[in-house]
C-alpha positions in Angstrom: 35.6 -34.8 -22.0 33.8 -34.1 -25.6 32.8 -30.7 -26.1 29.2 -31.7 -26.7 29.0 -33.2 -23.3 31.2 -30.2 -21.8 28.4 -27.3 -23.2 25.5 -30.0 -22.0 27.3 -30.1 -18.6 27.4 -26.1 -18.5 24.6 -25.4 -19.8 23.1 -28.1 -17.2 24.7 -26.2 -14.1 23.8 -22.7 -15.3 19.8 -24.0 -15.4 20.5 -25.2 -12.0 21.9 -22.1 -10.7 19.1 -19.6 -12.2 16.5 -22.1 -10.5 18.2 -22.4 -7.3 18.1 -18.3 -7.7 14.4 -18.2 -8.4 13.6 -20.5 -6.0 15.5 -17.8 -2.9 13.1 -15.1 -4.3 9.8 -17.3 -4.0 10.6 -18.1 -0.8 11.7 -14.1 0.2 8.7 -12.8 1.6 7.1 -9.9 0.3 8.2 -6.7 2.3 5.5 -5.8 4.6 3.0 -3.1 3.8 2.7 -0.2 5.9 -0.5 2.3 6.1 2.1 4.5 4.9 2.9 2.5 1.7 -0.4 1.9 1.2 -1.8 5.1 1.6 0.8 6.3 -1.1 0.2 3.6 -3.6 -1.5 4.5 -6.8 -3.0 1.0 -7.1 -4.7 1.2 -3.4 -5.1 3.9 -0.8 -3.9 7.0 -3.4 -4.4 9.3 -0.2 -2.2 11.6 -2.1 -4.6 12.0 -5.1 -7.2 13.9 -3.1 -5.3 14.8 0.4 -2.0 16.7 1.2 0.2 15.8 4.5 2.1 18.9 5.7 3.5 16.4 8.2 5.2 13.8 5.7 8.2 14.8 4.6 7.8 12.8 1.1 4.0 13.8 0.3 4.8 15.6 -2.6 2.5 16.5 -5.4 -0.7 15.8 -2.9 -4.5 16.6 -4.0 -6.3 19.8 -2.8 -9.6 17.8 -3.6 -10.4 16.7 0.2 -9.0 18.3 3.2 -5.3 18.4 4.4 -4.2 15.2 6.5 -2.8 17.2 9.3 -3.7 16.6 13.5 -5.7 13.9 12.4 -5.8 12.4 16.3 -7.4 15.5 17.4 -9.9 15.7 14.7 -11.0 12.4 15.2 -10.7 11.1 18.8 -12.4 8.4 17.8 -10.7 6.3 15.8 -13.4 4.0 15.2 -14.8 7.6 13.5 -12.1 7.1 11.4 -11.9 3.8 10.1 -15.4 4.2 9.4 -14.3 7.6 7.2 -12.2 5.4 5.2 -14.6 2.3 5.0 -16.8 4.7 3.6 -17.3 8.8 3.6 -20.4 8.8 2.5 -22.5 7.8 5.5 -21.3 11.0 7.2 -21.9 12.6 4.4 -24.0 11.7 1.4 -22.9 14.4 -0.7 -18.5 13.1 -0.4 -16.4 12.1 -3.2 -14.5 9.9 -1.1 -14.0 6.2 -2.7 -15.8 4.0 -0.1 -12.9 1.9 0.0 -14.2 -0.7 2.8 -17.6 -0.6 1.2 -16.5 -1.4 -2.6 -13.6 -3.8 -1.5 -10.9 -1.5 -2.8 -9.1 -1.9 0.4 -9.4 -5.7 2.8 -10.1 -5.2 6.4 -6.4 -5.1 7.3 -5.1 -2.7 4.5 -8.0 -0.2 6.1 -6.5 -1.3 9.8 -3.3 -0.1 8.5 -4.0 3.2 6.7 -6.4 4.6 9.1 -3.4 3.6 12.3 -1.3 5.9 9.6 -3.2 8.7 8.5 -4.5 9.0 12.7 -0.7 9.1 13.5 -0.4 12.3 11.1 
């Protein structure tokens, strides 16, 4: 075989290989998002801008802007009273600083399913 046609045919099988490659991580799904991850993002929830969790072992450098995250079950036995918190603060209370994060689509639907199932948990 020529080299010309040798390099061609390596060069050929290496483009086949990286695309065979990047075709596997297309098809990986993305990992599942938890409230947890979510509420810890700095792109989404950022709970941990405003809100400290005594309870979570990795909630370090947390807010001291809104209250603590702690016994959140008992504060809210309603969870509906919750979710509705987090979809936006303000209609309990005009005066909040909360982000209405239902109300100005920062969060969907299920991202607010997921953080409020996390932050009642704490």
């Amino acid at each position: 075989m020529r080299a010309g046609a040798s390099l061609i045919l390596t060069a050929s099988m290496v483009g086949m290989f990286v695309m065979a490659n990047y075709a596997v991580a297309a098809d990986t799904p993305k990992q599942e998002e938890t409230g947890k991850s979510i509420a810890f993002d700095k792109t989404k929830g950022n709970c941990l801008a405003c809100h400290a969790m005594p309870t979570v072992p990795d909630a370090v450098a947390a807010g001291t802007i809104g209250p603590p995250l702690i016994a959140m079950s008992a504060r809210y036995p309603d969870k509906a009273k919750l979710r509705a918190q987090i979809w936006d603060a303000t209609v309990a209370n005009p005066q909040s600083v909360m982000i209405p994060f239902g109300k100005h689509k920062v969060l969907t639907e299920q991202e607010i399913d997921k953080v409020t199932d996390f932050v009642y948990g704490l």
